[in-house]
C-alpha positions in Angstrom: 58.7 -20.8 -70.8 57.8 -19.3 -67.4 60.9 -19.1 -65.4 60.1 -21.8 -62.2 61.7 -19.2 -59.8 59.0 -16.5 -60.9 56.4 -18.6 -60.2 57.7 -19.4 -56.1 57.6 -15.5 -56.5 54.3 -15.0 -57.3 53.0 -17.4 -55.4 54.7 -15.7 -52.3 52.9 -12.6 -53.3 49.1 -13.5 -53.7 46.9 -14.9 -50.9 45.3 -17.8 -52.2 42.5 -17.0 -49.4 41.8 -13.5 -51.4 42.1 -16.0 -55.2 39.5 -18.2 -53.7 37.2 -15.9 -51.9 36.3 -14.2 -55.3 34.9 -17.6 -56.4 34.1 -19.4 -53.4 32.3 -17.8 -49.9 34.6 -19.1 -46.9 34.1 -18.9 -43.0 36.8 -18.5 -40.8 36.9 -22.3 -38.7 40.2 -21.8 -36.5 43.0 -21.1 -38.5 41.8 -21.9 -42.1 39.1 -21.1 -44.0 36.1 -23.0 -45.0 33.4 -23.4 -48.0 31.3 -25.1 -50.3 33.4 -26.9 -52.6 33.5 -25.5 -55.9 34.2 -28.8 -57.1 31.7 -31.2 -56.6 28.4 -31.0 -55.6 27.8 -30.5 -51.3 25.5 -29.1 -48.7 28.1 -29.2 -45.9 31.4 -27.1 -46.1 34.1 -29.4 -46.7 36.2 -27.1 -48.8 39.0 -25.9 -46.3 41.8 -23.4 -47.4 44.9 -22.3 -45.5 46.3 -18.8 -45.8 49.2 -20.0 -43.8 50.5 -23.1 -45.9 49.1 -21.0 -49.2 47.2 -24.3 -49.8 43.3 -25.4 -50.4 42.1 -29.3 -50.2 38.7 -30.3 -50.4 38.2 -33.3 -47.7 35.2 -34.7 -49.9 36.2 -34.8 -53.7 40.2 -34.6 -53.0 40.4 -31.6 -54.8 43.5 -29.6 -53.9 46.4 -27.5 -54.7 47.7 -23.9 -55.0 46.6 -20.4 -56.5 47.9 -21.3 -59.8 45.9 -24.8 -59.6 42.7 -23.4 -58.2 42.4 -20.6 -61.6 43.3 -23.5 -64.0 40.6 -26.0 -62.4 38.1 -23.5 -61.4 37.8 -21.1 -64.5 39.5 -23.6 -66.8 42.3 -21.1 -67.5 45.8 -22.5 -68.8 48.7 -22.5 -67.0 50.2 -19.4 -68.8 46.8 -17.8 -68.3 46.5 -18.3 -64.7 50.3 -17.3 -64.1 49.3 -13.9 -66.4 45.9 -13.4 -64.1 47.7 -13.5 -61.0 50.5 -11.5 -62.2 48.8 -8.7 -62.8 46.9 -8.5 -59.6 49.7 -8.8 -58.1 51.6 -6.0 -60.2 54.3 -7.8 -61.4 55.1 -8.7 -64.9 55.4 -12.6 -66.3 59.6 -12.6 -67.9 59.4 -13.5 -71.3 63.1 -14.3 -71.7 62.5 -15.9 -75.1 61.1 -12.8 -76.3 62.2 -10.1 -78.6 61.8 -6.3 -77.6 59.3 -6.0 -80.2 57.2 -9.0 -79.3 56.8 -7.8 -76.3 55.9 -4.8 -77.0 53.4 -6.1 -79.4 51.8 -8.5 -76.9 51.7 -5.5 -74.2 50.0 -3.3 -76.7 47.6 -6.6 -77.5 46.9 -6.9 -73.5 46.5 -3.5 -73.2 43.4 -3.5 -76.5 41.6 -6.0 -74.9 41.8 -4.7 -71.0 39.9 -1.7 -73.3 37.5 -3.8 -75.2 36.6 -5.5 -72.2 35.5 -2.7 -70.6 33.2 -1.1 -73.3 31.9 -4.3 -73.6 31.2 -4.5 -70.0 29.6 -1.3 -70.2 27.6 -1.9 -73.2 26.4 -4.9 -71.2 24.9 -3.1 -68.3 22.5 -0.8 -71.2 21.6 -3.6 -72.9 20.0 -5.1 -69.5 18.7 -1.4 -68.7 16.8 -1.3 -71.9 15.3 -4.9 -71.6 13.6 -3.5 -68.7 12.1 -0.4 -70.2 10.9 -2.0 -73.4 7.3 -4.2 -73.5 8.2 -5.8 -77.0 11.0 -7.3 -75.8 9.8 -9.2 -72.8 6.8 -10.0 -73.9 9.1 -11.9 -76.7 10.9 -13.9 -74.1 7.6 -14.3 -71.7 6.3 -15.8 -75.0 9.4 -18.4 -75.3 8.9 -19.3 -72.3 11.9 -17.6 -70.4 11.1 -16.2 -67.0 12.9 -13.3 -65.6 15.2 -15.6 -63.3 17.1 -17.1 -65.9 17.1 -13.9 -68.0 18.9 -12.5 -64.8 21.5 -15.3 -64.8 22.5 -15.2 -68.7 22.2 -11.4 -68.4 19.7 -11.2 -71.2 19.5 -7.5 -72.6 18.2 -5.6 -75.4 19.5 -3.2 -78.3 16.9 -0.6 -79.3 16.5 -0.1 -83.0 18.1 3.0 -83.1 21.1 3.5 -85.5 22.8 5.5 -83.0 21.5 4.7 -79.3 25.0 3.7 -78.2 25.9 7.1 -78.7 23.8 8.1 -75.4 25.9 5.5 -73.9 29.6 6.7 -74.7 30.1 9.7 -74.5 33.2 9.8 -77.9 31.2 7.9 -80.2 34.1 8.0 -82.9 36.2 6.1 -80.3 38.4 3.4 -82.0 37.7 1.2 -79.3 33.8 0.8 -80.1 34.6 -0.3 -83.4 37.7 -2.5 -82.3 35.0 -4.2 -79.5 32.2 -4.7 -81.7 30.1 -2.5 -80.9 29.7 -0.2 -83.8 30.4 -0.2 -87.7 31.8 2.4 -89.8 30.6 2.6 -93.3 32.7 1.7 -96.1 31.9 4.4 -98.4 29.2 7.6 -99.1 26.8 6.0 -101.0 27.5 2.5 -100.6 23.6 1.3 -100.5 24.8 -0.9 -97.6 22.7 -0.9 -94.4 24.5 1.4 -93.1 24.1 4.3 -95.6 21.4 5.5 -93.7 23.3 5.8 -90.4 24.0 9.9 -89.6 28.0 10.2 -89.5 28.8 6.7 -90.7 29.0 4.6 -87.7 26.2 2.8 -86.7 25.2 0.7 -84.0 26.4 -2.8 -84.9 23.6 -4.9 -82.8 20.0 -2.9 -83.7 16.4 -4.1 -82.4 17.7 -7.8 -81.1 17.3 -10.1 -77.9 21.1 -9.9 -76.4 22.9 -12.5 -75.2 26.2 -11.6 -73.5 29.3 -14.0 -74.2 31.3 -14.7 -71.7 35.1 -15.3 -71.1 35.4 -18.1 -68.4 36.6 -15.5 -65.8 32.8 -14.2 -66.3 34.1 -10.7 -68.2 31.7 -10.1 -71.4 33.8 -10.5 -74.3 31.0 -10.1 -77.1 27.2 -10.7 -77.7 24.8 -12.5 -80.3 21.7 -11.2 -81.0 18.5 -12.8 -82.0 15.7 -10.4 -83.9 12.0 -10.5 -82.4 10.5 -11.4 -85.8 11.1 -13.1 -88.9 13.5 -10.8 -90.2 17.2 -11.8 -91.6 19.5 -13.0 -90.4 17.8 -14.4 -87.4 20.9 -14.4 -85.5 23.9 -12.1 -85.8 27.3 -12.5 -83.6 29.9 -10.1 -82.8 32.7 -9.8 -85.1 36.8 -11.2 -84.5 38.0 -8.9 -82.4 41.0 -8.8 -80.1 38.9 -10.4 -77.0 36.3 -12.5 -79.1 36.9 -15.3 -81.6 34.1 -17.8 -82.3 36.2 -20.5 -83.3 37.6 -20.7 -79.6 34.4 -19.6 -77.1 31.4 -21.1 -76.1 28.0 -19.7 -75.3 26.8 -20.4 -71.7 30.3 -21.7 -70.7 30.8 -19.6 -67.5 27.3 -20.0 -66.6 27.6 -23.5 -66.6 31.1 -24.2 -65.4 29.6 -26.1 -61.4 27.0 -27.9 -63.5 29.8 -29.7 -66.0 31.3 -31.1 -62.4 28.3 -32.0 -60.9 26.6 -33.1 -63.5 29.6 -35.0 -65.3 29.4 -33.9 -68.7 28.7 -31.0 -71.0 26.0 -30.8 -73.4 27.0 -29.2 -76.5 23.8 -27.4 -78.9 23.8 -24.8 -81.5 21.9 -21.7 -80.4 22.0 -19.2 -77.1 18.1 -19.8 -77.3 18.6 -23.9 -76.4 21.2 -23.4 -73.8 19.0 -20.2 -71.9 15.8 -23.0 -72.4 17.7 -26.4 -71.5 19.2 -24.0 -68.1 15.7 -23.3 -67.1 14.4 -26.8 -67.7 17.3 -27.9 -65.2 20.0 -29.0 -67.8 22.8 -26.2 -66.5 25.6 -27.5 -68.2 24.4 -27.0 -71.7 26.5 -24.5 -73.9 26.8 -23.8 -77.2 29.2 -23.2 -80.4 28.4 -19.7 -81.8 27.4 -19.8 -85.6 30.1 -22.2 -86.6 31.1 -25.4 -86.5 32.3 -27.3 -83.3 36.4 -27.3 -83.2 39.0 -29.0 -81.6 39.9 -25.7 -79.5 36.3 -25.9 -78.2 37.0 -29.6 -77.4 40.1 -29.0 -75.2 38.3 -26.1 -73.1 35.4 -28.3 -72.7 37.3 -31.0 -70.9 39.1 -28.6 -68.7 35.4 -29.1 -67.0 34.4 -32.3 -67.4 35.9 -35.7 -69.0 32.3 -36.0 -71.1 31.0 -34.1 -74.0 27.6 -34.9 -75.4 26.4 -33.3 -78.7 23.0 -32.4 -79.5 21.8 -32.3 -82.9 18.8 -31.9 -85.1 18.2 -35.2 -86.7 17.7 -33.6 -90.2 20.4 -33.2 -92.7 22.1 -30.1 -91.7 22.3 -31.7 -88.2 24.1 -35.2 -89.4 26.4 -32.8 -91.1 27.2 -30.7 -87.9 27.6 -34.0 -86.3 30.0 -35.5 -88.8 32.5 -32.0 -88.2 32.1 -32.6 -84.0 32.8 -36.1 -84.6 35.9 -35.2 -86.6 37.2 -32.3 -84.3 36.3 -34.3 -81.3 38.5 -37.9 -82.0 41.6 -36.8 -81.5 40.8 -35.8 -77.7 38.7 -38.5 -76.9 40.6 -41.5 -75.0 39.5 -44.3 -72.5 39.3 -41.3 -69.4 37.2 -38.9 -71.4 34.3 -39.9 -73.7 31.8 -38.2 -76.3 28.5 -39.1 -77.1 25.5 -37.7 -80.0 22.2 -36.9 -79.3 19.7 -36.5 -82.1 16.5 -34.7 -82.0 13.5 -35.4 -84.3 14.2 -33.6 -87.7 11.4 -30.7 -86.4 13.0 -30.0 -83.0 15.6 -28.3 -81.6 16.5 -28.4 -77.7 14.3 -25.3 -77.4 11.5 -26.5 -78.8 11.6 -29.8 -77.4 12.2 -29.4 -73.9 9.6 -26.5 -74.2 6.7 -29.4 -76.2 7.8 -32.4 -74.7 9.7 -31.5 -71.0 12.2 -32.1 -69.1 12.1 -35.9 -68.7 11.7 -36.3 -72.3 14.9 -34.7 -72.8 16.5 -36.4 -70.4 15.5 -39.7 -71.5 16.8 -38.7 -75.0 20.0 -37.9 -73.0 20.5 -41.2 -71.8 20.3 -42.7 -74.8 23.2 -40.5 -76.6 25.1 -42.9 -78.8 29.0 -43.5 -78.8 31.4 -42.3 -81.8 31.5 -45.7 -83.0 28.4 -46.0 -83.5 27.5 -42.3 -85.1 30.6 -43.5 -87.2 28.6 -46.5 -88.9 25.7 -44.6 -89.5 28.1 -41.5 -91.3 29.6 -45.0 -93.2 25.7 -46.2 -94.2 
């Protein structure tokens, strides 16, 4: 528990004009602010904040509330989370009265590994972008799936050289902890080991080598691990970054900051399986696609996506492995779905994905196969046949 009196405090401490104006671009109109709401969709500012009353309210969706409500809303944070957020811009530190010296401690060292993570994952981020530029192969690969440079900018799309070592130019202490904590690079188990990595120099190796990378996203926007796709037929096609103290698959989704306006003003999420169908189904138009990464859809990815939106549609292959996907959504799904907030399948033809199929067929095709998503009942009966 949060003690209420900290949170007056806090709130007394932050200017919600300087919490908003990070997300939203507001104009001085008399004595409040005004902007685009981030909301819904609009062309005309109706968006109007007050630095005096500490307060915003949207005049056309009815949106409205305080610092702590804006983070939660906007970026989908939790309470907790939004408290912590502002907290620390604000320098001051969230009481944990319930809390044990030692559990604080451990959750300070905890906040303290992933602030570090972050950054080298930030980092790593800006020379994967670098070498996409500098490297032919590579976007003549994406040029070839059909991705133009526009919505490589917006996903931040980069490249890892083939190198064993290249990050090495990039960090100056290679051997640090941190790189191996973030992802980044692998340490081999043990001289001689025959795995790929016995023919790194030193023993630590570049994790992500000669692969298509897609930056994962925290919903603040701050890069908390990558996939990577190879440019050839090579295995395994895809390859994620490992648990670490900022990234855990079971809990993020692919394109989710990206796509955090279009779940409002589109009114649902579309849920797919690979980075490839959501950077596609973005470019075709459909900007609130995202996607589970290399696992199985769960009921924490559930809950975050209806933060956004009170509809989640799925999108599956219609061959076996995708009724099977299905049937686990459908399952972690359930329990959150009530008469406010629905869930609907999609099934593809057994030799599409969303990639392919918005890429063959277009956008209208796809949307037309949207429409038509079925209801849980309904996938239910044909899981019971």
């Amino acid at each position: 528990m949060i003690p209420p009196g900290f949170v007056q405090e806090l709130l007394s401490r932050v200017d919600i004009a300087d919490v908003v104006g990070r997300h939203v671009e507001l104009k001085r109109s008399g004595a409040n602010l005004m902007g685009l709401c981030p909301f819904h969709a609009e062309k005309s500012p109706s968006f109007s904040v007050s630095p005096v009353k500490q307060f915003y309210h949207c005049f056309g969706c009815g949106a409205s509330g305080d610092a702590i409500r804006f983070l939660t809303e906007h970026l989908g944070l939790s309470f907790v989370e939004a408290v912590r957020d502002l907290a620390q811009g604000a320098g001051l530190t969230v009481p944990e009265d319930d809390a044990s010296p030692e559990e604080r401690e451990r959750r300070d060292t905890l906040r303290q590994r992933r602030l570090s993570a972050t950054a080298v994952l930030t980092r790593a981020a800006e020379f994967y972008r670098g070498q996409l530029r500098v490297h032919p192969r590579a976007i003549d690969y994406l040029k070839q799936r059909g991705l133009t440079g526009q919505v490589a900018a917006r996903f931040g799309l980069g490249y890892a050289p083939p190198g064993w070592r290249t990050l090495a130019g990039v960090f100056p202490n290679y051997d640090d902890p941190v790189l191996e904590e973030a992802g980044l690079v692998r340490q081999r188990e043990a001289e001689g080991d025959g795995g790929e990595g016995s023919h790194a120099d030193g023993g630590r190796y570049d994790w992500f080598r000669d692969r298509i990378m897609f930056p994962i996203r925290g919903v603040a926007g701050e890069v908390i691990g990558f996939g990577g796709r190879v440019l050839d037929d090579s295995k395994p096609k895809y390859m994620n970054s490992p648990e670490t103290p900022v990234f855990s698959k079971g809990r993020e989704l692919y394109g989710l900051f990206e796509a955090r306006q279009a779940l409002r003003d589109k009114g649902c999420a579309l849920v797919v399986e690979g980075y490839m169908d959501v950077v596609a189904l973005a470019q075709a138009g459909f900007t609130n696609a995202v996607a589970t990464l290399g696992t199985a859809c769960t009921a924490e990815h559930v809950q975050k996506l209806f933060r956004f939106t009170d509809v989640v549609v799925f999108s599956f292959d219609g061959d076996a492995a995708g009724r099977r996907a299905a049937a686990r959504a459908l399952e972690a799904a359930l329990p959150h779905a009530t008469d406010l907030r629905a869930v609907r399948f999609l099934f593809l033809p057994p030799e599409h994905d969303p990639d392919s199929y918005v890429r063959e067929l277009g956008a209208e095709a796809f949307e037309a196969r949207l429409a038509a998503a079925v209801p849980p009942s309904r996938q239910l009966g044909e899981q019971a046949a």
